[in-house]
Structures are given as C-alpha cells and as structure tokens.
C-alpha positions as CSV (number, residue, x, y, z in Angstrom):
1,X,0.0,0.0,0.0
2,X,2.7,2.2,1.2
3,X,5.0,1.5,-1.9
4,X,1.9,2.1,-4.7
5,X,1.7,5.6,-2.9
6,X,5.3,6.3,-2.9
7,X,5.8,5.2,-6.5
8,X,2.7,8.1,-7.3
9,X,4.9,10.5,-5.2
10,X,8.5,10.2,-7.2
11,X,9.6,13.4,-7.2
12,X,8.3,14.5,-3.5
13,X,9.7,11.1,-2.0
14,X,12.7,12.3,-3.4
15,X,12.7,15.9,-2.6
16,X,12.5,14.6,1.2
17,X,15.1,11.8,0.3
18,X,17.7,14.3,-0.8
19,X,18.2,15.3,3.1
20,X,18.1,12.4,5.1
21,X,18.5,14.3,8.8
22,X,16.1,16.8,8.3
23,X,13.6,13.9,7.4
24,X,14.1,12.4,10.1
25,X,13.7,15.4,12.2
26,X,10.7,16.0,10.8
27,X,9.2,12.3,11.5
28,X,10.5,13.0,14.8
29,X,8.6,15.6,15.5
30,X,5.6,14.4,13.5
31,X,5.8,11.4,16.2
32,X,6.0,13.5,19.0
33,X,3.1,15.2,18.4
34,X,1.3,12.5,18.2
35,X,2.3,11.0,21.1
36,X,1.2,13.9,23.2
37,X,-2.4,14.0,21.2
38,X,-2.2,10.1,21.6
39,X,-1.4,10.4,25.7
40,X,-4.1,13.4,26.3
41,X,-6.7,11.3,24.6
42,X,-5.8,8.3,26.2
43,X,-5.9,9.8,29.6
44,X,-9.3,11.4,29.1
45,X,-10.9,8.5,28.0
46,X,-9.2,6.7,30.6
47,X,-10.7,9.2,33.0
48,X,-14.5,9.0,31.5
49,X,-14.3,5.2,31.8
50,X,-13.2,4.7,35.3
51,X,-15.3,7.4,36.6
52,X,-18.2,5.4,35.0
53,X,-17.5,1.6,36.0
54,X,-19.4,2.3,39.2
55,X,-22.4,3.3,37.2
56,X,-22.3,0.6,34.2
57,X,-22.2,-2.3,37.2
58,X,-25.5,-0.8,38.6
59,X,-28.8,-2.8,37.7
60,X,-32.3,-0.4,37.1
61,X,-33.9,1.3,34.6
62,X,-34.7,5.1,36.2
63,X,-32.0,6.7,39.1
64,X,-33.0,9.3,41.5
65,X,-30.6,11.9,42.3
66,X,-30.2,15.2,44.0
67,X,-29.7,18.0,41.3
68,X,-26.8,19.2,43.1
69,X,-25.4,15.4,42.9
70,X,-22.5,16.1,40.2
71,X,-20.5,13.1,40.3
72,X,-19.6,10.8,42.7
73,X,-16.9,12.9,44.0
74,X,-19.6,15.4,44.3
75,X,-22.4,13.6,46.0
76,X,-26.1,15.2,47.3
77,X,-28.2,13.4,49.0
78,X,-32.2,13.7,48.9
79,X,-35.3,12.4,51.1
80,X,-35.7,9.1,50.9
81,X,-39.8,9.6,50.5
82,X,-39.3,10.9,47.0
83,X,-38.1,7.2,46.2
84,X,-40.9,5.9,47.7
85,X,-43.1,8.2,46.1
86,X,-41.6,7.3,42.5
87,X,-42.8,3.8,43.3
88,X,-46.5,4.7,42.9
89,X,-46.5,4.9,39.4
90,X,-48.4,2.0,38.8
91,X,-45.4,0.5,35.7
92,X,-42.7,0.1,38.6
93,X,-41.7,-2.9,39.5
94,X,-39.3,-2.2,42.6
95,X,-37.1,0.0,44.1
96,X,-33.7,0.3,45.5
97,X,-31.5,2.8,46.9
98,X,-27.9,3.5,47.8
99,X,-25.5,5.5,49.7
100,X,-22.2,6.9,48.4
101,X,-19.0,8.9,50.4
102,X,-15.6,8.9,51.0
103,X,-14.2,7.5,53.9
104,X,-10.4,7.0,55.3
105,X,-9.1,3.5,54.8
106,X,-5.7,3.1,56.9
107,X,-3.1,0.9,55.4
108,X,-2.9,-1.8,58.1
109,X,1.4,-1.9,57.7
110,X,2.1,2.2,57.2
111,X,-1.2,2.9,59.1
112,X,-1.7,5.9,56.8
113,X,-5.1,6.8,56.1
114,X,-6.4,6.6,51.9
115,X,-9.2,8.2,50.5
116,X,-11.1,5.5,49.2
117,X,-15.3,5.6,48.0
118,X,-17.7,3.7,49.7
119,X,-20.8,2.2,48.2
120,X,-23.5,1.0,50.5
121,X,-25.8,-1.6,49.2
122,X,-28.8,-4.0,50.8
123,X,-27.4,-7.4,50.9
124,X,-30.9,-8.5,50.2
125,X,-31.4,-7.0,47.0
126,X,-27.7,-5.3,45.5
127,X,-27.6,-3.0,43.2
128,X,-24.1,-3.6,42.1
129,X,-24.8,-6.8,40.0
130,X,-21.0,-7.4,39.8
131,X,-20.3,-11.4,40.3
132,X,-17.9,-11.1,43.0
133,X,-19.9,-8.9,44.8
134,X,-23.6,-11.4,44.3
135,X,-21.3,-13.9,45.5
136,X,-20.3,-12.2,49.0
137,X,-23.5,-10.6,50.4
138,X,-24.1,-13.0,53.1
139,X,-20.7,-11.6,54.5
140,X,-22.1,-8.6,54.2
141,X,-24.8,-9.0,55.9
142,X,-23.0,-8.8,59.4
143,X,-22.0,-5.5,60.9
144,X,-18.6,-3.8,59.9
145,X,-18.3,-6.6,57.0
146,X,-17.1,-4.9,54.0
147,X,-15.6,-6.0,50.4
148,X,-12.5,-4.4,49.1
149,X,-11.7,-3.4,45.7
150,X,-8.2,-5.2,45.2
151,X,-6.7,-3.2,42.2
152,X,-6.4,-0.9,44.7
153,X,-2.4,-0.2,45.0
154,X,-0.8,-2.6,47.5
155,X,1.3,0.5,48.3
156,X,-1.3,2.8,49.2
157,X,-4.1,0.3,50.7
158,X,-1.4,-2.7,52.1
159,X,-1.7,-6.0,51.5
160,X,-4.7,-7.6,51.8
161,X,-5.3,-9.9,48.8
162,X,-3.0,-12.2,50.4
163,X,-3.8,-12.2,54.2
164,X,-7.3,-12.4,53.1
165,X,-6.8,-15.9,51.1
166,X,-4.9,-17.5,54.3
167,X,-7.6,-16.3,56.8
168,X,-10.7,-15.3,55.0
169,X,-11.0,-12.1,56.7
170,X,-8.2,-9.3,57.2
171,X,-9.0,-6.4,60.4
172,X,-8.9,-2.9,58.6
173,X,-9.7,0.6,60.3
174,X,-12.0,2.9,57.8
175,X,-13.1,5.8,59.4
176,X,-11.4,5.2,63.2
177,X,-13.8,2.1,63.4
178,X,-12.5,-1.6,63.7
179,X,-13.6,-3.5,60.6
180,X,-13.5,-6.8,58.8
181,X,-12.3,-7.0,54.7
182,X,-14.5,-10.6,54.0
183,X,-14.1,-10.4,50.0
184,X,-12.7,-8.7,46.8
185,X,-14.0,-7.5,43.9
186,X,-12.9,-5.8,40.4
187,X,-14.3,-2.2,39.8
188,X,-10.8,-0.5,39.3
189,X,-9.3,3.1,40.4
190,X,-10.4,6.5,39.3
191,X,-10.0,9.8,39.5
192,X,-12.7,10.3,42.2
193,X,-10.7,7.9,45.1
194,X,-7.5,5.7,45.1
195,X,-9.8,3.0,45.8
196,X,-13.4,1.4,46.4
197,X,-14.9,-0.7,49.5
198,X,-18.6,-1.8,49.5
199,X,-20.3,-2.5,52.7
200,X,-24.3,-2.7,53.7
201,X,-26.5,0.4,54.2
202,X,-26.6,-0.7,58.0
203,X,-22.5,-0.7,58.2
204,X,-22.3,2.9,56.0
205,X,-24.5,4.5,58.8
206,X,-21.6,3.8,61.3
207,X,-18.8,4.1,59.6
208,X,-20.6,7.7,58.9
209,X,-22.4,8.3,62.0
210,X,-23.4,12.3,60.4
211,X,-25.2,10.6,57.9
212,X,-28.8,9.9,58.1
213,X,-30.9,6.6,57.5
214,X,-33.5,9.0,55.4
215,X,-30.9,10.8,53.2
216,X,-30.4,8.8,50.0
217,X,-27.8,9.1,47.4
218,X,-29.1,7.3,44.5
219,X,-32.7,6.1,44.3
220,X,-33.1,3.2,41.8
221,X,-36.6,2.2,40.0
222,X,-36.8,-1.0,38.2
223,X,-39.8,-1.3,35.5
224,X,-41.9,-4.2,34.7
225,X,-40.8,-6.0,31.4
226,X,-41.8,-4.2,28.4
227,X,-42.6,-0.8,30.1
228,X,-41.6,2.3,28.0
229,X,-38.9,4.0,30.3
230,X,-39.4,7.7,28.9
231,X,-43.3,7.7,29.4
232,X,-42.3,6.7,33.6
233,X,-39.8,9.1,33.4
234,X,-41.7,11.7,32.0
235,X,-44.6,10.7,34.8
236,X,-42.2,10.7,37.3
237,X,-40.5,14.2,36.5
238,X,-43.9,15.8,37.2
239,X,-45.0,14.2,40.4
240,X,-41.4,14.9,41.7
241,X,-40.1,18.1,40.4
242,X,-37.1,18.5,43.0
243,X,-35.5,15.3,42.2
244,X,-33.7,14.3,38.9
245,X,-34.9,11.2,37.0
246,X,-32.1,9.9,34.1
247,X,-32.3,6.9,32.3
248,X,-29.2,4.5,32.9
249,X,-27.6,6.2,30.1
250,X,-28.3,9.6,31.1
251,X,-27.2,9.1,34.2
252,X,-23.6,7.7,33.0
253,X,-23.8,11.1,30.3
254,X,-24.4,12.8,34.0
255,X,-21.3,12.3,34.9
256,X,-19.0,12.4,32.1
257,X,-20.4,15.8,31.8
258,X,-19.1,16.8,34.9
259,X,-15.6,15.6,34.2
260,X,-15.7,16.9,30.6
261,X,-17.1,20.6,31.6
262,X,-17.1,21.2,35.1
263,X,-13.6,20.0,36.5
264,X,-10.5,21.1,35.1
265,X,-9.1,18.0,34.4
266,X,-11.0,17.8,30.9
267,X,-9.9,21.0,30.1
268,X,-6.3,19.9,31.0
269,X,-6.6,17.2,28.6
270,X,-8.0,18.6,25.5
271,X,-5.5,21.2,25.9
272,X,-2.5,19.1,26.0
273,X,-4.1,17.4,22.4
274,X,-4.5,21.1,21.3
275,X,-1.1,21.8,22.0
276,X,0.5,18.6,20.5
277,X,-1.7,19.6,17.2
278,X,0.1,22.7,17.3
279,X,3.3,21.7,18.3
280,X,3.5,19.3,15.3
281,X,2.1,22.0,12.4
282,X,5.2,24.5,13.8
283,X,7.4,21.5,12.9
284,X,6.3,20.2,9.9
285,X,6.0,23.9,8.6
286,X,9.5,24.7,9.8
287,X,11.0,21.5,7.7
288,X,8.9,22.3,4.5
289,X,9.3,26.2,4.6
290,X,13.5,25.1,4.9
291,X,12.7,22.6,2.1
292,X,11.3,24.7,-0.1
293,X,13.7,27.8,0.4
294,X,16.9,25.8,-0.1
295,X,15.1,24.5,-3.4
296,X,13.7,27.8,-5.1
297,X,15.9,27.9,-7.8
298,X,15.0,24.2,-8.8
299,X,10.9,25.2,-8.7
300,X,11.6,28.4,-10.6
301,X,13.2,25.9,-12.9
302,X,10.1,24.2,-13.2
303,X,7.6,26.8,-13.4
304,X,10.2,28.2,-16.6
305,X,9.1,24.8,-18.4
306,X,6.1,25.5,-18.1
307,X,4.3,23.7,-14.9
308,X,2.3,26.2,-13.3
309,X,1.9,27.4,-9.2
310,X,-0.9,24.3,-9.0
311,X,1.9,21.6,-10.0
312,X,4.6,22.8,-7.9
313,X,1.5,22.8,-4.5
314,X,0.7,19.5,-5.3
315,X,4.6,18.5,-4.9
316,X,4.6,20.3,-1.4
317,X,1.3,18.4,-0.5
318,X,3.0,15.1,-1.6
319,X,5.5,15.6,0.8
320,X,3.1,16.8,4.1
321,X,1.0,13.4,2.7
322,X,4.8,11.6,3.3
323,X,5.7,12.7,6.6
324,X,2.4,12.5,8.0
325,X,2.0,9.1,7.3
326,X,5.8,7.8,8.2
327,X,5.6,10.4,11.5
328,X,2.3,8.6,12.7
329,X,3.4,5.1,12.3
330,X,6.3,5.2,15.1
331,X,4.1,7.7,17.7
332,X,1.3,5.0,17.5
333,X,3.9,2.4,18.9
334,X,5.4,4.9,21.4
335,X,1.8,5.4,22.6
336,X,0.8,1.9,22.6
337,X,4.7,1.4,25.3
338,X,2.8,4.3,27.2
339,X,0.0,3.2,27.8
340,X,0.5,0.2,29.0
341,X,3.0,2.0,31.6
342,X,0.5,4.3,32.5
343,X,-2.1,1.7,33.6
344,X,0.5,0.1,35.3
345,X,1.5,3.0,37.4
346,X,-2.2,4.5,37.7
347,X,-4.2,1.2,37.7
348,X,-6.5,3.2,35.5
349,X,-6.7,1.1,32.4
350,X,-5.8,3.1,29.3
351,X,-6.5,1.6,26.2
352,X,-5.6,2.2,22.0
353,X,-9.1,2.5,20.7
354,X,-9.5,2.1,16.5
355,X,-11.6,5.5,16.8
356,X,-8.5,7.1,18.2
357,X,-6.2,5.8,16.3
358,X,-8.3,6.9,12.8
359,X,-9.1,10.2,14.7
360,X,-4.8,10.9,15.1
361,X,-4.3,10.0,11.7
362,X,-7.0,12.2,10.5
363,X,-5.2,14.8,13.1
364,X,-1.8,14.6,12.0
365,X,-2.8,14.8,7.9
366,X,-4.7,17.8,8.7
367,X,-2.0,19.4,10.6
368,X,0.8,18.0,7.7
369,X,-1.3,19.3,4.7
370,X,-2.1,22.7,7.3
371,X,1.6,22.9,7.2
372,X,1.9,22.6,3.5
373,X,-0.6,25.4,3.1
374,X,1.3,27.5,4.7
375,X,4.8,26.9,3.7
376,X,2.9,27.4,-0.1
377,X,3.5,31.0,0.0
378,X,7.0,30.9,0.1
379,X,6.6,28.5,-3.3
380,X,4.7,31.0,-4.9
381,X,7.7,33.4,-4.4
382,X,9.8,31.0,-7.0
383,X,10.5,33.3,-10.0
384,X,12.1,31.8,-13.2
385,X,13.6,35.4,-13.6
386,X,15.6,35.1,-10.9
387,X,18.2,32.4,-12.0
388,X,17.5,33.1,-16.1
C-alpha cells in the first residue's frame, strides 16, 4: 500500500530523500506530536471510563438523584420519600436505593489513612450486580463486614489480597472504626478515590455516624418488562419536580459531563491534544518552509518549463501526505509502550481504541497538509527570472 503511494509521489519522495537528517527530524517531531495527542486522549478517555465503572455495574432502569449530585466525587443526597413516592407509578416494578461517600481506609502496615469511596448496598437486593460482589453478600450482611476493591495499589491500601486468602478475613480501620475485609471485587481506580470498598447500608451509617438513615444518594426504580422507560420518566419528572430522574444512560452522560465541563481535568486534557496539534504543524512547517527555500531555484526551474503554481502545490502536499504518514506510524507504537506503563503506574486502564487511532491519523494529515498550506506562500515566491 505504502509503496503504490510512494511510487505516485516520485519526485516528493525524493525531494524529502535528498536530506536524510532533516527527514528524520521531521518524522520526529511528526511522532511526537502525536504522542502527546495520543497520551491526552488516552488519559481522558481513561478518566471517563473509570469514573463510569461504578455506574455501568448498577442494575435499574430510572435513578433518582439530587440536582446538586455532580458526580460521585460530588455527592447530594435527597429524602428518601421521594423514592418511595416514585414507586406509585403503577409500571414500577421495585425499588432500591444506595449511599455513596468517602471515607479514610488506613493501610494496616504504614497505618496511613487513603481516601477511598464507599458504596453501601442492601445485601438483600444489591444494586451492584458485579459477580464477586452477588457472590459475597451473606458476609455482608454482618456489621462492619465490608468488600474491598483489590486493584487498589498494594502501596497505598497494604496487603490484603493475600492475608485475606490464608484467613478469610483481614481487620482494617476505615473511618477510626475496627472493621472486617471478607471479599474482593474488580471495579478499578479513578480519578474520584485511590480505591473502592462496599459495605451494607446498615454498616455505611456507622462508619458515617453524620449521615442519616432518610438521606439517599441514588434512588433506583426497576420497570416491569416491556414498560416504556421515557413515558415513567416523564410521569415521574412531574409528580417529583425536586429530584432528577435519568435513564441508565443519562445518568452515566451525568457524569461524564461533569468531568468533561465542570472539572479542570477535561480542560487539562483537551489542551494538551491542542497543543500537540500545534506543536507538530510549527514543525512540519518549519522543515517544508527550509525545504522549499533551499530548493527555489530548482521550482523556478520548473515553473520556466512551463508547470504552473498548481503543480509545484501539489509537490509540497505530496511531501506533508509523506511525513504525516511515516511520522504517525512510530508515535502510535510509542503510545501503545505508554499506555501500557500508565495503567501500570495509575491502575486506570488506558486503552488504544481504532476511533483514536483513525481520529490521530486524520489529526496529524490535517496538521501536515495545514503545514503545507502555509509553507505554499514561500513557493509562490519562486521566479524563473531570478536564476535566467
């Protein structure tokens, strides 16, 4: 494919032959710019999706929530009556609720206290319809029983994974109270906490002793089968006015939007890809502008045979078209090495997705052929008088 496209290019393939180093250089910083649009999309999306786990492992159709409730680093609670008002509408098929905070988990060998998210279920009817977790909440159902999250760093949280194999329970503090890890799940890290327990609602209310029984976090309604969710929703929404209603989709949107608008760690991100874009059109525009000046008297040559200002672009497009593909190629490895080092480091998983890899390709043309554009002007300035 690549050779077909280089044997239509001759003369541009050659033009960027004829200096070896400064090719490179150019692929270089081609790469480089693509790595840091490859890394700040990476990390965002890395962001959205662990911010979301806790909400795609959640079983309902219609959640409850506090209008103030921005994400689960930002939590609101609301009266618990409005849940059981929502379950009136005759199409309801049961209801659920949960609580959500951050407590202070202290590693058990530094004893230094984590911030880590706790999710408070009824062992009688969980929410969270993770396996590991269906498969513990008898534990749970004694006081101070809780289930720990074990990608959780080892560093941060101590070991537990271990102990808790050998014994089948492992004594933690959270929150100054004496308390028993009796399982582990998978939900993963984010940027909200280093880590995630999950405990009953009757074990939250001690571990946070200010919280009250009647203040819910997240109310969940669960439809009879074949019940059109937006009609309940709608129905809902105007017998409870003070509460927000969101599909299980909308609710996931809820909080992406936080991270995407409201925090500054979107705004971080798309930056960064901003600034790689820009990094890498100064570059390639620096190496074609130096290409074309050292060559002028060659395209003055040209245009004196005859090929006109159109010929002579299309030479200088060639060669963006070149170094845009050969400069993506080796920053899509080099992101694929970082990744994978960054979800070691972070436990946040960071994956290459095709959508981001077509999107950077698509990036780094744009800012090649952008490039080209602009180092056209200089072109235009080749004048057969000047060497004739």
């Amino acid at each position: 494919m690549f050779r077909k496209f280089f044997r239509r290019t001759p003369l541009a393939w050659l033009q960027l032959k004829r200096e070896p180093t400064r090719f490179a250089v150019a692929l270089a910083g081609i790469a480089f710019a693509d790595i840091l649009i490859f890394f700040q999309l990476g990390l965002a999306e890395g962001l959205f999706d662990s911010v979301t786990k806790p909400y795609t492992a959640l079983q309902g159709d219609l959640f409850l929530i506090n209008p103030l409730f921005e994400s689960m680093a930002v939590v609101k609670s609301f009266p618990r009556r409005r849940l059981y008002q929502a379950a009136g509408v005759g199409e309801v098929r049961s209801i659920n609720y949960m609580y959500i905070d951050q407590g202070r988990w202290r590693n058990p060998q530094t004893l230094k206290n984590q911030s880590t998210m706790v999710f408070a279920i009824n062992p009688n009817d969980s929410a969270i319809v993770l396996p590991e977790v269906k498969a513990h909440l008898d534990r749970l159902k004694l006081l101070n029983r809780i289930l720990y999250d074990r990608t959780g760093n080892a560093d941060l949280f101590g070991k537990i994974v271990e102990p808790l194999q050998q014994s089948g329970s492992v004594p933690i503090q959270f929150n100054n109270i004496q308390t028993q890890v009796t399982g582990t799940f998978v939900m993963g890290a984010s940027f909200s906490a280093n880590g995630n327990v999950i405990t009953s609602n009757s074990t939250f209310l001690r571990l946070f002793p200010e919280r009250r029984a009647d203040q819910i976090d997240v109310g969940i309604i669960t439809l009879k089968p074949g019940t059109n969710i937006e009609r309940v929703q709608t129905a809902i929404r105007s017998q409870i006015p003070d509460v927000l209603v969101l599909t299980h989709a909308e609710f996931i949107e809820h909080e992406k939007k936080y991270w995407q608008v409201n925090s500054p760690i979107g705004f971080l991100f798309g930056f960064g890809a901003v600034i790689g874009f820009i990094v890498g059109i100064v570059i390639v525009y620096q190496i074609l502008y130096s290409d074309v000046s050292d060559h002028l008297p060659e395209y003055a040559t040209l245009k004196a045979m005859g090929y006109g200002d159109g010929y002579l672009m299309s030479i200088l497009i060639q060669e963006s078209l070149i170094m845009a593909i050969l400069g993506f190629i080796p920053g899509f490895i080099v992101a694929l090495g970082l990744y994978s080092l960054a979800t070691s480091v972070t436990f946040i998983p960071i994956l290459m997705s095709v959508n981001r890899a077509v999107l950077v390709l698509g990036l780094t043309i744009i800012m090649c052929v952008a490039s080209g554009g602009i180092a056209m002007r200089k072109l235009q300035e080749a004048d057969p008088a000047d060497i004739f």
